[in-house]
VOPAGU-2260 file (C-alpha; in pm, 1 decimal, decimal comma):
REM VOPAGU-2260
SITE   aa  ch    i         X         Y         Z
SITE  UNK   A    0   23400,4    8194,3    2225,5
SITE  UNK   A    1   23086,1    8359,5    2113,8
SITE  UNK   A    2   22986,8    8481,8    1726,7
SITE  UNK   A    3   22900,9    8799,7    1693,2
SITE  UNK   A    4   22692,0    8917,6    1361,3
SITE  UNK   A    5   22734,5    9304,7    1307,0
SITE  UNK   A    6   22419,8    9341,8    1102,3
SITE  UNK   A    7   22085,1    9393,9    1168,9
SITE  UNK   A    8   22008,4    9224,0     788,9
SITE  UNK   A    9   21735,6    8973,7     812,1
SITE  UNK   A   10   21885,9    8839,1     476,2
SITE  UNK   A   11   22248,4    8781,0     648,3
SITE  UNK   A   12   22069,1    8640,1     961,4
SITE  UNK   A   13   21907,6    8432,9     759,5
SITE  UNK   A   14   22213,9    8274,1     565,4
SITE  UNK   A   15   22388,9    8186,3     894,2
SITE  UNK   A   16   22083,7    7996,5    1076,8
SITE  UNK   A   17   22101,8    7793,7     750,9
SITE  UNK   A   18   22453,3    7742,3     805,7
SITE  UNK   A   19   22427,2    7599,8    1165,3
SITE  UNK   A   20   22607,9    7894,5    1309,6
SITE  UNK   A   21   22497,6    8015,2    1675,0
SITE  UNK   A   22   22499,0    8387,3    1673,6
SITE  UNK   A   23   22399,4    8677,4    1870,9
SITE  UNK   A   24   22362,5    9012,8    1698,1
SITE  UNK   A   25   22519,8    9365,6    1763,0
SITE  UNK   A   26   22474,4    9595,2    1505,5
SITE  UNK   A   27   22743,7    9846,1    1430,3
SITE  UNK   A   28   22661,1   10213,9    1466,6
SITE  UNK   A   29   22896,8   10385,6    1225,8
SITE  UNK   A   30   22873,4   10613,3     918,4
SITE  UNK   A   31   22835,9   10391,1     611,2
SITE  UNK   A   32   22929,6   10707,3     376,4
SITE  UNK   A   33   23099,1   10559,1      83,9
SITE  UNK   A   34   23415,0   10845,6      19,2
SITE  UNK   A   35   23298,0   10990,9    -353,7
SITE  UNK   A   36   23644,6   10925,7    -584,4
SITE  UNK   A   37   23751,6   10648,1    -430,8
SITE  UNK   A   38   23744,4   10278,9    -557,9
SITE  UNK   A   39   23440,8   10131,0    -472,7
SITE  UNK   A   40   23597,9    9777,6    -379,0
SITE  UNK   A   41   23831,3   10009,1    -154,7
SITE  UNK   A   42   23495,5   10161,0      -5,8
SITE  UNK   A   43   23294,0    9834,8      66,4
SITE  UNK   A   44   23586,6    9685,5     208,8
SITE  UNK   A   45   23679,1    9999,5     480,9
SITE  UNK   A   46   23312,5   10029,9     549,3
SITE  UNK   A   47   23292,5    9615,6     645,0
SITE  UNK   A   48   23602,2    9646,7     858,9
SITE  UNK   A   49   23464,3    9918,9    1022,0
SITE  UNK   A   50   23134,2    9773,9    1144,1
SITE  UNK   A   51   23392,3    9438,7    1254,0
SITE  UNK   A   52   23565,9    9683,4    1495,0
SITE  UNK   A   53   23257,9    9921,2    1610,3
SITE  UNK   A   54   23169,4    9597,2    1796,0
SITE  UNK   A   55   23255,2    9528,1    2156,6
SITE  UNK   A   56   23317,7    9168,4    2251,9
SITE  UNK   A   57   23544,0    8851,6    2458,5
SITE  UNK   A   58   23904,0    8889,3    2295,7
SITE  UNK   A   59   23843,3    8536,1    2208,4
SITE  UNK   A   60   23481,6    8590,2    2047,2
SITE  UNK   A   61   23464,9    8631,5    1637,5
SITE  UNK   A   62   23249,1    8915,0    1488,1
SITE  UNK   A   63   23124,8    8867,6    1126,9
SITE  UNK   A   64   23052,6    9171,0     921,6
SITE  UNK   A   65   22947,3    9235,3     557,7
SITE  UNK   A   66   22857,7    9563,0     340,7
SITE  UNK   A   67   22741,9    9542,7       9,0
SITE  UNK   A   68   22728,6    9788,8    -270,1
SITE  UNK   A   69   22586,6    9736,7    -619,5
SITE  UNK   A   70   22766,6    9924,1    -864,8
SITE  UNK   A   71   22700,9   10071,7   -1282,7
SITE  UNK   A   72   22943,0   10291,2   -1493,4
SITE  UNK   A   73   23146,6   10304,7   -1171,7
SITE  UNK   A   74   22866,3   10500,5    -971,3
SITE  UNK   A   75   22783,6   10351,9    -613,2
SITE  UNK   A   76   22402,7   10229,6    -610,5
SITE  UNK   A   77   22317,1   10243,2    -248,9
SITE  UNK   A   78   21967,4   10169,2     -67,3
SITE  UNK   A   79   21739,1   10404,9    -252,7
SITE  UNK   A   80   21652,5   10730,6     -39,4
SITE  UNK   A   81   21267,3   10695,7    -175,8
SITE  UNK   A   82   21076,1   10575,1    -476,4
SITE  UNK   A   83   21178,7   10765,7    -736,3
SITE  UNK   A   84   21566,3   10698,5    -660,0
SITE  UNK   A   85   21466,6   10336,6    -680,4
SITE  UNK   A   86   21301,9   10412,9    -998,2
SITE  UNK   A   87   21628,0   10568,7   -1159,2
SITE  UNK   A   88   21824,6   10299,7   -1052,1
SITE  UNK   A   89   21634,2   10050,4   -1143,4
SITE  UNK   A   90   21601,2   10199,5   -1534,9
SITE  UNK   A   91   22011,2   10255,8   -1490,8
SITE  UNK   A   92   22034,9    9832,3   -1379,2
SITE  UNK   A   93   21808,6    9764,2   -1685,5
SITE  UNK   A   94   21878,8    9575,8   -2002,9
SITE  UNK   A   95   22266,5    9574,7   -1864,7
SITE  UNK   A   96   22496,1    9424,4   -1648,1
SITE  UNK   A   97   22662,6    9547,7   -1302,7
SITE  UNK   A   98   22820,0    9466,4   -1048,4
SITE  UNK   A   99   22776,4    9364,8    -652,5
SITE  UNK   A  100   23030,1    9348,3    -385,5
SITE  UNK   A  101   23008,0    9236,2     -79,9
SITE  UNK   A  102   23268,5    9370,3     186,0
SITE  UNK   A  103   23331,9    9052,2     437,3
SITE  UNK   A  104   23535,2    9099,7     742,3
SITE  UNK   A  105   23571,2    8859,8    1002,9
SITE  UNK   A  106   23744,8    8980,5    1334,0
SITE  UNK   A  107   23906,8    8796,6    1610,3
SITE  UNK   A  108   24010,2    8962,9    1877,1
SITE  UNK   A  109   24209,7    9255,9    1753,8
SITE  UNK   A  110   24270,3    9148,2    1418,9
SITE  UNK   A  111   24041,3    9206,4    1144,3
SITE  UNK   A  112   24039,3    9006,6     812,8
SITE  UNK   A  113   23860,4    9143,3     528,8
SITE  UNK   A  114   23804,6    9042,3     162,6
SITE  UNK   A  115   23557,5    9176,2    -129,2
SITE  UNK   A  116   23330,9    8887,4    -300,8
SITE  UNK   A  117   23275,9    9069,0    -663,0
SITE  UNK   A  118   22970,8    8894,8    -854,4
SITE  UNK   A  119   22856,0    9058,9   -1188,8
SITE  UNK   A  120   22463,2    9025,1   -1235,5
SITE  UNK   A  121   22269,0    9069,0   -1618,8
SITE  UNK   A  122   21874,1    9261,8   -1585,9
SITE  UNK   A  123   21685,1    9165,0   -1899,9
SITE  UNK   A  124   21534,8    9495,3   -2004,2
SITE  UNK   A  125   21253,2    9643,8   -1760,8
SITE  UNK   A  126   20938,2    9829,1   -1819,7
SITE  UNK   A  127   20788,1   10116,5   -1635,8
SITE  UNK   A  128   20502,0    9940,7   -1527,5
SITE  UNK   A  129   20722,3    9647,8   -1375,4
SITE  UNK   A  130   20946,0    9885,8   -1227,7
SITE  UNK   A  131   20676,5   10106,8   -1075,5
SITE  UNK   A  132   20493,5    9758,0    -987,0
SITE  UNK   A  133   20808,2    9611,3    -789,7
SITE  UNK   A  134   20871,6    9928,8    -622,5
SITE  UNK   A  135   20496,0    9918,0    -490,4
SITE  UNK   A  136   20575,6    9603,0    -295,4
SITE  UNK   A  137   20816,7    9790,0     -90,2
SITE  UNK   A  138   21108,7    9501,3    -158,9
SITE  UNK   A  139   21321,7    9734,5    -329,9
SITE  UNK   A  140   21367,5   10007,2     -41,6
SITE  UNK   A  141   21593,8    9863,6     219,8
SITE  UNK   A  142   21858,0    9708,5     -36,6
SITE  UNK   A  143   22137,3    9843,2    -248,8
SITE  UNK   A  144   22069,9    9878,5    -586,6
SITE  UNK   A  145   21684,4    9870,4    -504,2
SITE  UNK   A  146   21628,6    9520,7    -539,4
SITE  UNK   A  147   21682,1    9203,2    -377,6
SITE  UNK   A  148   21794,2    8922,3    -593,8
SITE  UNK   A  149   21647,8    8629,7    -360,9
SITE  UNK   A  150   21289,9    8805,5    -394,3
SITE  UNK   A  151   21009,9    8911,5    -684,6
SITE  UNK   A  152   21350,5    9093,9    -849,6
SITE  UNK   A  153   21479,3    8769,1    -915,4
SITE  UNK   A  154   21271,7    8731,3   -1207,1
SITE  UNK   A  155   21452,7    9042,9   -1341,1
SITE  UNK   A  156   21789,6    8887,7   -1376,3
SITE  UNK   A  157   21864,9    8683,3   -1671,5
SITE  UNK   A  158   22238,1    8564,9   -1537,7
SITE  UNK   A  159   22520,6    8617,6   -1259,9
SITE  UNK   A  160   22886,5    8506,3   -1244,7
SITE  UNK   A  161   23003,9    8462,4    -943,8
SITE  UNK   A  162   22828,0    8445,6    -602,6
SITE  UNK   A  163   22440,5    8443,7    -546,7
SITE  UNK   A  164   22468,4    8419,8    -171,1
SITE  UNK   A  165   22723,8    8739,4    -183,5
SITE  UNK   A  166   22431,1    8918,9    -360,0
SITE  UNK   A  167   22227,1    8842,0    -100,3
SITE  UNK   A  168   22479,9    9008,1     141,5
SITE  UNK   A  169   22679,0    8716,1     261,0
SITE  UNK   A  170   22928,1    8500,7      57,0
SITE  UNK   A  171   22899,3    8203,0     245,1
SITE  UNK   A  172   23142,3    8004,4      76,1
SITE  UNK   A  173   23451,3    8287,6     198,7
SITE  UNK   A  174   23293,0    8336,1     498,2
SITE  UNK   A  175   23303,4    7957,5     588,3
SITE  UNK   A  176   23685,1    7972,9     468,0
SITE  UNK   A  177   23720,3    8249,5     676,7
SITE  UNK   A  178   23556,9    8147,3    1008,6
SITE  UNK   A  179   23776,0    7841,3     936,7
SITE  UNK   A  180   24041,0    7980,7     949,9
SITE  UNK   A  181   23915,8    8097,0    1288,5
SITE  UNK   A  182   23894,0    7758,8    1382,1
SITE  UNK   A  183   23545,2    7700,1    1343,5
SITE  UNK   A  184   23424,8    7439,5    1159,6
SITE  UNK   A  185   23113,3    7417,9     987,7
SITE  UNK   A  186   23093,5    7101,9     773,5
């Protein structure tokens, strides 16, 4: 039995070396087109399943795959197309609360198992320069919501409830109930 990670996120990667997990990684070529009008839990959760099954493996092997969407006044904040979409959603995130899901699907063999991870985060309110400064670092344009909570834009949010590690882009406390489940243990 091998474990399969269907990302190419060095933040995920990350999270499951400092879990003890052995992993190889296959990233999963599919559209990640979120369906406009549909339930964004719905969304994350199809597009996670999907990257779980775009990946060939052992019928005994388990593949591990996340997706995760930050979300305001029910719009879908994905990685920012260039600096000024980072810079409107950056003043939308500001002063306010959202929300981040994380899509987590763990597949075995055939069968897929997949669960959202819903953590709501708080932004104190930002300034131009700050925003313009953080975007200038570059941090922002690879993540959803342009920002990554375990970097400088952590000293943008004031509280969370729920999971930190699922903002990151991996709940590891589910996934560990998951791959248990699986029968792999990890503690």
């Amino acid at each position: 039995m091998a474990i399969i990670l269907a990302s190419g996120s060095p933040r995920r990667q990350q999270l499951l070396r400092q879990l003890g997990v052995e992993f190889s990684i296959q990233t999963a070529d599919i559209d990640e087109t979120m369906f406009p009008g549909r339930p964004p839990e719905d969304e994350v959760a199809r597009v996670s399943a999907a990257k779980a099954r775009a990946v060939a493996c052992a019928p005994d092997d388990i593949v591990i795959s996340a997706d995760t969407i930050v979300v305001a006044d029910d719009t879908i904040l994905g990685k920012p197309a260039d600096a000024a979409d980072a810079a409107r959603m950056l003043r939308l995130l500001s002063g306010r609360a959202h929300t981040v899901m994380t899509g987590l699907s763990v597949r075995r063999g055939e069968d897929v198992s997949t669960t959202v991870v819903k953590t709501s985060v708080w932004f104190r309110q930002l300034t131009d320069g700050e925003i313009a400064r953080y975007i200038a670092t570059g941090e922002p344009m690879d993540k959803a919501g342009a920002y990554g909570i375990q970097g400088l834009a952590g000293l943008f949010v004031e509280r969370l409830d729920g999971d930190y590690f699922s903002v990151m882009g991996l709940p590891v406390c589910t996934l560990g109930e998951m791959l248990q489940g699986c029968g792999v243990t990890l503690v």
